[in-house]
C-alpha positions in Angstrom: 190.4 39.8 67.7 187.0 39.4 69.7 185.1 42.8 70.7 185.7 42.6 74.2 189.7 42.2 73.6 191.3 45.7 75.0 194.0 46.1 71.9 196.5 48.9 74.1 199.7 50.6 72.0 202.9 51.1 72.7 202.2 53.8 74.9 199.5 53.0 76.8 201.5 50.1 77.8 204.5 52.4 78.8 202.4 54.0 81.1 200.4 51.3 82.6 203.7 49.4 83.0 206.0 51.9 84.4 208.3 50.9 81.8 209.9 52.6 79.1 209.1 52.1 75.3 212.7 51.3 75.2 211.7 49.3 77.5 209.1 47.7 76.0 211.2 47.0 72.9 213.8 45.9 74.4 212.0 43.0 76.2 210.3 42.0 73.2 213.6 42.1 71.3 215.2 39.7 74.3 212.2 37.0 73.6 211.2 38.1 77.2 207.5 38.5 76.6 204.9 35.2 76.9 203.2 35.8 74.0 204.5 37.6 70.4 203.3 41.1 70.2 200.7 41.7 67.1 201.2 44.3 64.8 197.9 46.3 63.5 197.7 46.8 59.5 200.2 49.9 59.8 202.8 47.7 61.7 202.6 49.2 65.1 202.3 47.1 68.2 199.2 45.6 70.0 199.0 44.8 73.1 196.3 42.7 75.3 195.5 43.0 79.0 197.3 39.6 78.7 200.6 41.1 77.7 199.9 44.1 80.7 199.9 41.5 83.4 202.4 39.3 82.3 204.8 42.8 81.6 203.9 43.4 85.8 204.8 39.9 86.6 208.5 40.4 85.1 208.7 43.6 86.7 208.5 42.2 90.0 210.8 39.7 88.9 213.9 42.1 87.8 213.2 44.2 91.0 213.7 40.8 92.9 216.6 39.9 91.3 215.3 37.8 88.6 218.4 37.5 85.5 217.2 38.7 82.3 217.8 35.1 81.1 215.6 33.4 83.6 213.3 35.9 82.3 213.6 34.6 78.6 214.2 30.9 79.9 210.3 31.3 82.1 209.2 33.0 78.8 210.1 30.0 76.7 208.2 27.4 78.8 205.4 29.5 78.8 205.3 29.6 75.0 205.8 25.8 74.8 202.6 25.7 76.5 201.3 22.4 78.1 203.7 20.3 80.0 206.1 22.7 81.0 204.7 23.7 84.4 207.2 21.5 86.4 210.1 22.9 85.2 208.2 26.5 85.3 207.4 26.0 89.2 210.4 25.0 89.1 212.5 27.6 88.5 209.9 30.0 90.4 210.8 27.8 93.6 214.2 28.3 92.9 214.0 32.4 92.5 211.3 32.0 96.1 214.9 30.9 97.6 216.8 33.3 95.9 214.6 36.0 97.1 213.8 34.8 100.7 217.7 34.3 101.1 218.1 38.3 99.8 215.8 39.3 102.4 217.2 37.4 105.0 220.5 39.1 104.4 219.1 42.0 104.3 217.1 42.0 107.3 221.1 41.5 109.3 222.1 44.3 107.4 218.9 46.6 109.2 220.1 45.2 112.2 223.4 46.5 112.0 221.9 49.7 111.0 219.1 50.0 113.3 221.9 49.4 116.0 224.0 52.3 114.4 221.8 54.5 114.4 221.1 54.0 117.8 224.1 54.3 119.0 224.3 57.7 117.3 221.3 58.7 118.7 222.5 58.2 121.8 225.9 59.9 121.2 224.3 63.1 119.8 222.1 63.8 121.9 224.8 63.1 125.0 227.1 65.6 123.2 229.2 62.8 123.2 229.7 61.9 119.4 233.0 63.3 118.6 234.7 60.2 119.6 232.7 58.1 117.2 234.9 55.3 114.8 238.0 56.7 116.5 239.2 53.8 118.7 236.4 53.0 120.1 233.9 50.6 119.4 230.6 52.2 118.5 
């Protein structure tokens, strides 16, 4: 490796991650990382900056909603290299619809909720709550 290559452990990566070293494990078991993870002369991982910010990226992705497998499958093309970008945007565009649906739906839900509470505001503070969800609509 070059001399200004950061090599990071396990660890380090845990912690700069937010993940887990079960985690971390577990994703490179799963073929979900970009890149394979080198081992030092006494076997234990090595990690790059590289690694770091593609580990982020699938973070963001899970908490989105992003499948494991769509993890792996994005991984894949990645490690292909060259000529897989279409199908990489691709599937990107694909979770971008997935995601903007989600908070769509979401943003209903709030309004349902924002009008709840609300309502309850109202009703507390009118001593009038008692007769909430019984037979009336509220």
């Amino acid at each position: 490796m070059s001399e200004t290559t950061v090599e990071l452990s396990i660890g380090q990566v845990a912690e700069r991650t937010g993940m887990s070293v079960h985690a971390l494990r577990l994703y490179e078991r799963e073929g979900l990382l970009a890149a394979p993870v080198r081992r030092d002369s006494g076997g234990r991982r090595v990690y790059t900056e590289n690694d770091v910010t593609w580990l982020l990226n699938c973070t963001k992705f899970r908490a989105s909603g992003m499948p494991l497998a769509t993890i792996r499958h994005f991984a894949e093309l990645v490690r292909r290299g060259p000529g897989t970008e279409p199908e990489r945007l691709e599937l990107l565009r694909a979770h971008q619809e997935q995601v903007i649906a989600k908070i769509a739906e979401l943003n209903d839900c709030l309004g349902v909720i924002t009008h709840k509470v609300r309502v309850y505001e109202q009703h507390v503070a009118e001593g009038t709550a008692d007769g909430l969800w019984q037979g009336r609509s509220s």
